[in-house]
TORLO-754586 format. One line per field, with one value per residue: residue number from 1; y negated, z, x of N, C-alpha, C in turn. Coordinates in steps of 0.1 Angstrom, whole numbers, plus 5000, padded with zeros to 4 digits. Atoms other than C-alpha are relative to their C-alpha. Last residue first. Layout:
n: c(NUM,...) .
n_north: c(Y,...) .
n_up: c(Z,...) .
n_east: c(X,...) .
ca_north: c(Y,...) .
ca_up: c(Z,...) .
ca_east: c(X,...) .
c_north: c(Y,...) .
c_up: c(Z,...) .
c_east: c(X,...) .
//
This chain:
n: c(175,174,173,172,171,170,169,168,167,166,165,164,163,162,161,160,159,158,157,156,155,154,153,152,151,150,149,148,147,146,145,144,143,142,141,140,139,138,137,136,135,134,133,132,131,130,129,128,127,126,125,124,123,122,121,120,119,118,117,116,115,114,113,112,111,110,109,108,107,106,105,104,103,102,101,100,99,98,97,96,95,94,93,92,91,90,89,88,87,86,85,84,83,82,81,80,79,78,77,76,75,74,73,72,71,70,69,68,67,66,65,64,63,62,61,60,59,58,57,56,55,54,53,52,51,50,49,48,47,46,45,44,43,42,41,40,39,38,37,36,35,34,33,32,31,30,29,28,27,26,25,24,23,22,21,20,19,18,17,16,15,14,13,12,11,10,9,8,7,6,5,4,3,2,1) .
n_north: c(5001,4980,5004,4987,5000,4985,4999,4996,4986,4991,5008,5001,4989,5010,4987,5003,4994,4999,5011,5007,4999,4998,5019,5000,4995,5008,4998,4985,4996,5003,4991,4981,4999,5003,5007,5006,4995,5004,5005,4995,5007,4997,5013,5002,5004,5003,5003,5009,4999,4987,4993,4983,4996,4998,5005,4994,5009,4995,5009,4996,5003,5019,5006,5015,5010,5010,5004,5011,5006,4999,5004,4999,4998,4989,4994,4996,4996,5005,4988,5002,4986,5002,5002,4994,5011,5014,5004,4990,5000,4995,5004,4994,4990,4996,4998,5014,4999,5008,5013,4995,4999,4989,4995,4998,4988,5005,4991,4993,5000,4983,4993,5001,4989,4990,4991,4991,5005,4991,5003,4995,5017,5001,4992,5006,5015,4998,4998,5016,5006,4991,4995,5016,5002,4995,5006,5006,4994,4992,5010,5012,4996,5002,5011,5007,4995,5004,5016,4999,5003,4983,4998,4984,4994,4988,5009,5011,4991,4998,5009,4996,4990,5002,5009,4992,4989,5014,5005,4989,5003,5016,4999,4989,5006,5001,4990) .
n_up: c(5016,5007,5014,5010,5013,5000,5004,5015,5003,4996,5008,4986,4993,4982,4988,4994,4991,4989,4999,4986,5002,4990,4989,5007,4993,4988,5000,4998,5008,5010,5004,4996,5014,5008,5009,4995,5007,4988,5001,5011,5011,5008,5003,5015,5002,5014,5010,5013,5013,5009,5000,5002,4987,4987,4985,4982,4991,4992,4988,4992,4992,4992,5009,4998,5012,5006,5010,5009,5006,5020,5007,5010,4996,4991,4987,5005,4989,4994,4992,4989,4996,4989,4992,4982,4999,5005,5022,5006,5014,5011,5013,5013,5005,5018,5004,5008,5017,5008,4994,4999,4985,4991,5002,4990,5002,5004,4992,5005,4984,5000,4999,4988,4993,4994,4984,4992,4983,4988,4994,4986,4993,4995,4983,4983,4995,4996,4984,4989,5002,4996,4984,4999,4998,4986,4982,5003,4999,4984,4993,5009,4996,4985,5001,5002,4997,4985,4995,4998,4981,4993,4989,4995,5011,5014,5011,5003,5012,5011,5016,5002,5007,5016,5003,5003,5012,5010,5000,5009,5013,5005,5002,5010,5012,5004,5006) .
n_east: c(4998,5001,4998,4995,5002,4992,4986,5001,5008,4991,4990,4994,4994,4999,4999,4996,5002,4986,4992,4993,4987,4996,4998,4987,4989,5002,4986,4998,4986,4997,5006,4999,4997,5007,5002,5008,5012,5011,5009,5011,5012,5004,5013,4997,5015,5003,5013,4996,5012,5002,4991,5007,5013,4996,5010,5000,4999,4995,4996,4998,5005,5002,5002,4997,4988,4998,4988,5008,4992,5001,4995,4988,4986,4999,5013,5016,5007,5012,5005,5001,5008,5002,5012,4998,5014,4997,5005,4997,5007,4989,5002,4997,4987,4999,5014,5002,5006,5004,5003,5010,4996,4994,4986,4991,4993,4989,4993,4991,4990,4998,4981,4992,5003,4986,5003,4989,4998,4994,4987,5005,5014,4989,4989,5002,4992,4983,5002,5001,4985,4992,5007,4999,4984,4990,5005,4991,4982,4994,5003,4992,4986,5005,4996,4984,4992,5001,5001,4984,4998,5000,4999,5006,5014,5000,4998,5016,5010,4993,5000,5017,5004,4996,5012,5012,5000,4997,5018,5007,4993,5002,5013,5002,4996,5014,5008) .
ca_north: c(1328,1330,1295,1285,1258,1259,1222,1207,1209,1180,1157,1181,1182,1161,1177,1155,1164,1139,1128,1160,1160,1167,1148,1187,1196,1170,1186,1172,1134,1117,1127,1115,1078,1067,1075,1098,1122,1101,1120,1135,1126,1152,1147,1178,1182,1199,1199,1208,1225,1234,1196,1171,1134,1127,1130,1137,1130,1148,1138,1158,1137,1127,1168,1199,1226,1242,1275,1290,1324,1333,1338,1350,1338,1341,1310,1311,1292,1283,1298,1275,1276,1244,1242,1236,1244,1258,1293,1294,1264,1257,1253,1282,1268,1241,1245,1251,1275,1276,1301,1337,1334,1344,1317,1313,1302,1272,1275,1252,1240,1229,1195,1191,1183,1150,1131,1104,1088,1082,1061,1080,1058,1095,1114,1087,1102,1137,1128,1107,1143,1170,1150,1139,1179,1187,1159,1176,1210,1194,1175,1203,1229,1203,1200,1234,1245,1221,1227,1262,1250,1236,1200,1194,1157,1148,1118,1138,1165,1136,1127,1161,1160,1127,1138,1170,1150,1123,1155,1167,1130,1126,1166,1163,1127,1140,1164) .
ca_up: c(5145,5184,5204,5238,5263,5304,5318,5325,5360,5377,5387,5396,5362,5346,5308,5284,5252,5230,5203,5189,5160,5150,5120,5100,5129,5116,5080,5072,5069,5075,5113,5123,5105,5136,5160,5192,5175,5180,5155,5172,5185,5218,5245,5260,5300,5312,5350,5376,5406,5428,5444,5427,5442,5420,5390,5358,5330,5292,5269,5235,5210,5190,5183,5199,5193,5226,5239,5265,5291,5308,5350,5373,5402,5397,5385,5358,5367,5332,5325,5299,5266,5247,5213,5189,5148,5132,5125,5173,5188,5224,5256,5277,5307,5310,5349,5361,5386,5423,5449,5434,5429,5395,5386,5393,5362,5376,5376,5355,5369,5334,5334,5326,5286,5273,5250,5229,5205,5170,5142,5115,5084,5074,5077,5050,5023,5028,5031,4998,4977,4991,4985,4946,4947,4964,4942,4909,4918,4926,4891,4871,4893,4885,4847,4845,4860,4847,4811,4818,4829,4796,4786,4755,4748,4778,4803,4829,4825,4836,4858,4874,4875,4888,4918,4924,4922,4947,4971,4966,4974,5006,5017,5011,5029,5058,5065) .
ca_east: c(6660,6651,6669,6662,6662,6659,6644,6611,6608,6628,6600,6572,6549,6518,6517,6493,6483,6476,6456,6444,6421,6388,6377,6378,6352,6323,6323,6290,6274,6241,6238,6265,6256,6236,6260,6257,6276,6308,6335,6366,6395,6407,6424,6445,6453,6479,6485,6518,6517,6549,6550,6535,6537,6571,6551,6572,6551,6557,6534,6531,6515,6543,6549,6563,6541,6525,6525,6503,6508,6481,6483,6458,6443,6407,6399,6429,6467,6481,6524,6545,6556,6568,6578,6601,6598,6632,6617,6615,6625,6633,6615,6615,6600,6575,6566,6605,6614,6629,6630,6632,6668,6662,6640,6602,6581,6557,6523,6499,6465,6445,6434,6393,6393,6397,6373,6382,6359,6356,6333,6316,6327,6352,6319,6305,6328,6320,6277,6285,6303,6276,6245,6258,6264,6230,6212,6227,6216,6181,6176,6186,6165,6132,6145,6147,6114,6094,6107,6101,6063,6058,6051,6063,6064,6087,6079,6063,6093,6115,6096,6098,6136,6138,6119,6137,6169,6157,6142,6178,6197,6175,6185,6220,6220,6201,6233) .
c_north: c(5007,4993,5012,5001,5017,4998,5017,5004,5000,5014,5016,4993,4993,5013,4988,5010,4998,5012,4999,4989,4998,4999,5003,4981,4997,5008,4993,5001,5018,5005,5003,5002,5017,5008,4999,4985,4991,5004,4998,4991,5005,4982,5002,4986,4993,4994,4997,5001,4987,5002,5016,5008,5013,5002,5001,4992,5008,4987,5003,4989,5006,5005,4989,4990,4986,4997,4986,4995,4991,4990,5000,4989,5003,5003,5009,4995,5006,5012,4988,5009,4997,5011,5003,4997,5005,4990,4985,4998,5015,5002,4999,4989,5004,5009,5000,5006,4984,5002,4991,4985,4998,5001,5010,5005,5004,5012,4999,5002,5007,5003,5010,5008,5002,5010,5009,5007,5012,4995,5008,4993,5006,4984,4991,5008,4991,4988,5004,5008,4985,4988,5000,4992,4987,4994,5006,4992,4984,5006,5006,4992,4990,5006,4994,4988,4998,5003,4998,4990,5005,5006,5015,5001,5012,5001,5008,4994,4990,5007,5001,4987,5002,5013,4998,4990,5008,5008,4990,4997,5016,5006,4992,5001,5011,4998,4994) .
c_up: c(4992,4988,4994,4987,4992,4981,4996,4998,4988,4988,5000,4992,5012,5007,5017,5010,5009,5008,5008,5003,5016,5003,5012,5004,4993,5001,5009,5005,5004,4995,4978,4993,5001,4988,4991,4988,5005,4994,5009,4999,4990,4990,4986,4999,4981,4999,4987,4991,4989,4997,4997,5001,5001,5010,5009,5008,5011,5012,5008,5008,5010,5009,5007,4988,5003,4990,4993,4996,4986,4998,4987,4992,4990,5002,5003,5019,4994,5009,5007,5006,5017,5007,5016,5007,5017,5005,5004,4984,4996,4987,4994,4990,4983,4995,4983,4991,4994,4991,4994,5007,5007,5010,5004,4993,5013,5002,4995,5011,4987,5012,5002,5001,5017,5007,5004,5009,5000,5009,5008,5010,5012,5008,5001,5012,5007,5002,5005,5014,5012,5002,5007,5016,5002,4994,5003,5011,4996,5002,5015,5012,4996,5007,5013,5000,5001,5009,5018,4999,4997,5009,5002,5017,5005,4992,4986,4988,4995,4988,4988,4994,4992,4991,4983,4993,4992,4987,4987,4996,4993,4984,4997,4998,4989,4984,4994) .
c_east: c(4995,5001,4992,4998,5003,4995,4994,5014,4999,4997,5016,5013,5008,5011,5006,5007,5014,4998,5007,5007,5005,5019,5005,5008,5013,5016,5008,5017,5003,5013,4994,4993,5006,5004,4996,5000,4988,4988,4990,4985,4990,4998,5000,4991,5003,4987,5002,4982,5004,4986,4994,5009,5001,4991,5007,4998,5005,4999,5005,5005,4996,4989,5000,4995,5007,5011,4994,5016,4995,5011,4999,5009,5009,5017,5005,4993,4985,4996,4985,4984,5002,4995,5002,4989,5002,4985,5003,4997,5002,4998,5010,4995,5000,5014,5001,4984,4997,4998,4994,4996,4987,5002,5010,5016,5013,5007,5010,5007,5011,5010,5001,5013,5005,4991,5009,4996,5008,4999,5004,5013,4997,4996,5011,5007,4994,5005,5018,5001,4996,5012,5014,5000,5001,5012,5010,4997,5005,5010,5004,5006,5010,5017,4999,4999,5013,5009,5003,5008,5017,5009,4994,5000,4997,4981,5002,5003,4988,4990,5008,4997,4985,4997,5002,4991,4984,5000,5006,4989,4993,5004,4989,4984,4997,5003,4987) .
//
């Protein structure tokens, strides 16, 4: 962001010498050659502070794991924690049941992609954990604060599911 507001002041500047240097000096002049100068800063602003953001170096931060519950089966005994995976329009995903604070259930859906992780844990018995990790720009770096458009650097680089060995199964199809 300081970059837009460096490269305006710069604009504004040139602008006004500019007028300094002119023969007529009248204030519409000043005016336009001051606006001039400061609309071509912000866009000169606009285009370096985009292409430093991509110079901002990353980090990885993960969110705390999500408890996931495991879908009980007809015989009311056993389930599986990533049920119903399958593809719906030709794209497959993953749908599965997170535990809340106060007990309830929400249904969540994942896209399959590379940086779905499937781990069966032989420790875990009827819970299971998601946990996402993020990449996103380090704000604690010098050149953050010189650029814009921090959230379009955001990316996921994995999301990890921790389940009961066993528990990923039941596929399906909608068209």
């Amino acid at each position: 962001m300081y970059t837009i507001y460096v490269l305006v002041l710069v604009g504004l500047a040139i602008g006004f010498l500019i007028y300094l240097k002119g023969t007529r000096r009248t204030f519409s002049e000043f005016v336009f050659n001051s606006l001039m100068g400061g609309f071509i800063g912000c866009i000169a602003g606009l285009v370096i502070a985009m292409l430093v953001s991509s110079a901002v170096p990353k980090t990885l931060t993960s969110n705390e794991p999500v408890t996931l519950v495991s879908m009980r089966n007809q015989d009311g005994l056993t389930g599986s924690f990533i049920f119903g995976s399958g593809s719906i329009n030709s794209s497959m995903s993953y749908n599965f049941l997170m535990k809340q604070k106060d007990g309830s259930m929400v249904p969540g859906t994942v896209l399959s992609s590379e940086v779905v992780h499937f781990i069966e844990d032989p420790e875990l018995k009827n819970i299971g954990y998601w946990q996402t990790t993020i990449r996103r720009s380090d704000p604690s770096h010098w050149l953050y604060k010189w650029t814009i458009f921090h959230s379009d650097h955001n990316r996921i680089a994995r999301q990890e599911f921790r389940v009961p060995v066993g528990s990923v199964i039941q596929q399906f199809n909608i068209r």
